[in-house]
C-alpha positions as a Markdown table, in Angstrom:
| # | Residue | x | y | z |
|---|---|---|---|---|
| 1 | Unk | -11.0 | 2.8 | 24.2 |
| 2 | Unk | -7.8 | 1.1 | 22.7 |
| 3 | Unk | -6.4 | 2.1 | 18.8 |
| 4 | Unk | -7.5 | -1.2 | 18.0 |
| 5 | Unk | -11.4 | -0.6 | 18.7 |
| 6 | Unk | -11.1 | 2.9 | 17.4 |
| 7 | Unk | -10.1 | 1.2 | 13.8 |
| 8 | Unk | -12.6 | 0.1 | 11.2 |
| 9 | Unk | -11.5 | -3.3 | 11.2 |
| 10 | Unk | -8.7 | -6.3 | 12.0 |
| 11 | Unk | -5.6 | -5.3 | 10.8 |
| 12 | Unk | -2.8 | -8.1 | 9.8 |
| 13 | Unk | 0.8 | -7.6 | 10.9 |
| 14 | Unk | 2.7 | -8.9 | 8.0 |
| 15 | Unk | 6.1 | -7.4 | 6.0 |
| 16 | Unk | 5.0 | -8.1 | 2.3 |
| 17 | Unk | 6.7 | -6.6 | -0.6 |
| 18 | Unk | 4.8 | -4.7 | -3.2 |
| 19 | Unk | 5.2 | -2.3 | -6.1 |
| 20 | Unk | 3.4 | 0.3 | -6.6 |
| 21 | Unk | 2.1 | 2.7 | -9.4 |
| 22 | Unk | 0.7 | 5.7 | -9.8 |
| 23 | Unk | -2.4 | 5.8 | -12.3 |
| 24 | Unk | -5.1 | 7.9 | -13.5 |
| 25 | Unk | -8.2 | 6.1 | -11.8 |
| 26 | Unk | -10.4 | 6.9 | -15.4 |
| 27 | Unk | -8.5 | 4.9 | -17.7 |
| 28 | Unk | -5.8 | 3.4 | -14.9 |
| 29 | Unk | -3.1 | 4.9 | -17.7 |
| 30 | Unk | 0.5 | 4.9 | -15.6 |
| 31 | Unk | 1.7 | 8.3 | -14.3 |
| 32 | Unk | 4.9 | 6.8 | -12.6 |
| 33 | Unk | 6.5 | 3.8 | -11.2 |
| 34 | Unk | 6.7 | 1.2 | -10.5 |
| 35 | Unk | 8.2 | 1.6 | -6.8 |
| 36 | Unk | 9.0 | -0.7 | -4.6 |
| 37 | Unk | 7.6 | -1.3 | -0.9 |
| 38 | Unk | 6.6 | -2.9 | 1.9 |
| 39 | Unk | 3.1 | -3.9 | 3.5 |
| 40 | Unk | 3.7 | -3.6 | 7.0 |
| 41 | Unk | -0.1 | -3.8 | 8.2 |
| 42 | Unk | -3.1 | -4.4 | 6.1 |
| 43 | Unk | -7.0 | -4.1 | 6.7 |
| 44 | Unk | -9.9 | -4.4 | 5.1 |
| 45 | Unk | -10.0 | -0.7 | 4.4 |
| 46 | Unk | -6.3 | 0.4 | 4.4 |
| 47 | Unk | -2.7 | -0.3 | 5.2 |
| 48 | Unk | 0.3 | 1.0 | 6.0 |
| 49 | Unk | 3.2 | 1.0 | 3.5 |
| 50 | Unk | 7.0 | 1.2 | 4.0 |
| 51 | Unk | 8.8 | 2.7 | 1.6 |
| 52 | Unk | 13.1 | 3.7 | 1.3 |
| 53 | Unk | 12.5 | 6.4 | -1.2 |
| 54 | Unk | 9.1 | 8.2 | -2.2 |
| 55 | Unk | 10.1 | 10.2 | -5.5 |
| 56 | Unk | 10.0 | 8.3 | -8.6 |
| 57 | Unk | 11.9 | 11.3 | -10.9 |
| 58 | Unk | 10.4 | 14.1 | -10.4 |
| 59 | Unk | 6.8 | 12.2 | -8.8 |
| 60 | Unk | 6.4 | 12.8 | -5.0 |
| 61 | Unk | 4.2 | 9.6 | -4.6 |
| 62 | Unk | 2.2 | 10.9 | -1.7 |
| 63 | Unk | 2.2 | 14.8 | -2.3 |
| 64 | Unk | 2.0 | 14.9 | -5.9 |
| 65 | Unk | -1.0 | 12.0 | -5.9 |
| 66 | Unk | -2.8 | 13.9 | -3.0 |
| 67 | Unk | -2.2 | 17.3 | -5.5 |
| 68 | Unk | -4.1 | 15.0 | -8.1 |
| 69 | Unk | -7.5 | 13.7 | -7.3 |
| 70 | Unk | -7.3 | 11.6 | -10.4 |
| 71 | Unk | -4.0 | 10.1 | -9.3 |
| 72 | Unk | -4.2 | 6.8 | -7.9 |
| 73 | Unk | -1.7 | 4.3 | -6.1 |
| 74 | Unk | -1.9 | 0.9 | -7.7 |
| 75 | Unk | -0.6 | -2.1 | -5.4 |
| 76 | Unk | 0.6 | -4.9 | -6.7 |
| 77 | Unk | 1.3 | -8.0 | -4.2 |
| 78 | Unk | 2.8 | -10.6 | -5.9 |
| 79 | Unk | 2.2 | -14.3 | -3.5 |
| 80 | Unk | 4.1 | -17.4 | -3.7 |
| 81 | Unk | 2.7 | -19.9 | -5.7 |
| 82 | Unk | -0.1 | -17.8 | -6.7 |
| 83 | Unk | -0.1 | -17.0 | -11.1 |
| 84 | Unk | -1.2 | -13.5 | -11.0 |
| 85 | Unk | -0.3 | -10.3 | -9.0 |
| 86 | Unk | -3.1 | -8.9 | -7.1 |
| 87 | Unk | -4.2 | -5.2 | -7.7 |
| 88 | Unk | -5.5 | -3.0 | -5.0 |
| 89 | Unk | -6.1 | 0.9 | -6.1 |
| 90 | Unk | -5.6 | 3.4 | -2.8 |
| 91 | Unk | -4.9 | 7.0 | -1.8 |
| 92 | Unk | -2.4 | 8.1 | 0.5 |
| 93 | Unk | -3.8 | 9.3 | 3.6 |
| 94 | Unk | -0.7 | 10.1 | 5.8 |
| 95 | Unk | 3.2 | 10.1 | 6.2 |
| 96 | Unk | 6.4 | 10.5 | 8.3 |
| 97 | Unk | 9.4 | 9.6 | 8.3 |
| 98 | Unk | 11.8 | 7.9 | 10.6 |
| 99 | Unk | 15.1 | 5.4 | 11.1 |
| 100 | Unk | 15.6 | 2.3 | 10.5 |
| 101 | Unk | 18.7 | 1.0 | 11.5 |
| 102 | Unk | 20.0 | 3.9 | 10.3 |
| 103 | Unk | 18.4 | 4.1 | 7.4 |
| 104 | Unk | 15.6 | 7.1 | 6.1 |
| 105 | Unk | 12.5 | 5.1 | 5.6 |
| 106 | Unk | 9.1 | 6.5 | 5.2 |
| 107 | Unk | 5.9 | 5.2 | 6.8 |
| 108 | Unk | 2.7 | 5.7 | 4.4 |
| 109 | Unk | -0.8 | 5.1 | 5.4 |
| 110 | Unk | -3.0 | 4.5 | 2.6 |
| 111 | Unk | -7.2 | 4.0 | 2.4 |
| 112 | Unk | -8.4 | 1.3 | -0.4 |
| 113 | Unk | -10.7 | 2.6 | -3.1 |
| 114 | Unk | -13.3 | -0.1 | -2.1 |
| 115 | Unk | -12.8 | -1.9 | 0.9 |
| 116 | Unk | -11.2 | -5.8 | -0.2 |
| 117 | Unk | -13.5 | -8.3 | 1.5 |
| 118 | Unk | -12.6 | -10.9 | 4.1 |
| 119 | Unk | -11.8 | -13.4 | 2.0 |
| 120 | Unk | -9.4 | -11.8 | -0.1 |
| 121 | Unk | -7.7 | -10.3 | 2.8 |
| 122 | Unk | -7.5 | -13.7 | 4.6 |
| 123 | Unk | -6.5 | -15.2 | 1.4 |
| 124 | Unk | -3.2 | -12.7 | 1.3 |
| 125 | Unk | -2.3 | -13.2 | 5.0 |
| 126 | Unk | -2.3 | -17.4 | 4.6 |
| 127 | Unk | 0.1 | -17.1 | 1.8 |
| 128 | Unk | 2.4 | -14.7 | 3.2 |
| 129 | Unk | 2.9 | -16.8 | 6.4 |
| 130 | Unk | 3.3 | -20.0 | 4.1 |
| 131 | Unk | 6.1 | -18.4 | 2.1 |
């Protein structure tokens, strides 16, 4: 069985900036941020984030959210030609770091509080690759 039948569903390959924000998921109040990233690969379920720097001040964005269980990672994709930024609250799942052309970036896999449907995940991929 391949890593791609062993996943929950279709991922898209895409390199789509984001911010992100850590709120409380009661009130969605900010904690810290914003932060900026990268969507490397999205699902309906999850996706994996790249990021250059993971502490906003004193805020570890994935050890001191996964400290918190009332801490939650706000995602805000901003799309060409599209009026308002789209919101998608996660937790972060895993991380690790690497290189990048000689730079320290870290890899952060993240699982959506409520799975985004189809559409909407369709919907971000078509305007991405018609930048």
């Amino acid at each position: 069985m391949n890593s791609e039948e062993l996943r929950r569903s279709h991922r898209y390959t895409d390199f789509l900036p984001i911010s992100i924000t850590v709120r409380k998921d009661v009130d969605l109040s900010q904690i810290a941020g914003p932060l900026s990233a990268r969507i490397i690969d999205v699902s309906n379920h999850g996706a994996c984030l790249l990021l250059t720097q993971i502490m906003i001040q004193s805020y570890h964005v994935f050890h001191s959210t996964r400290e918190d269980e009332s801490a939650v990672l706000a995602l805000n994709i901003t799309l060409p030609s599209y009026p308002d930024p789209i919101e998608i609250l996660s937790r972060p799942v895993w991380l690790n770091s690497t290189k990048l052309d000689d730079i320290k970036v870290f890899k952060m896999g993240v699982d959506f509080d409520n799975k985004i449907d189809n559409n909407l995940l369709l919907f971000i991929n078509k305007h991405i690759n018609n930048k």
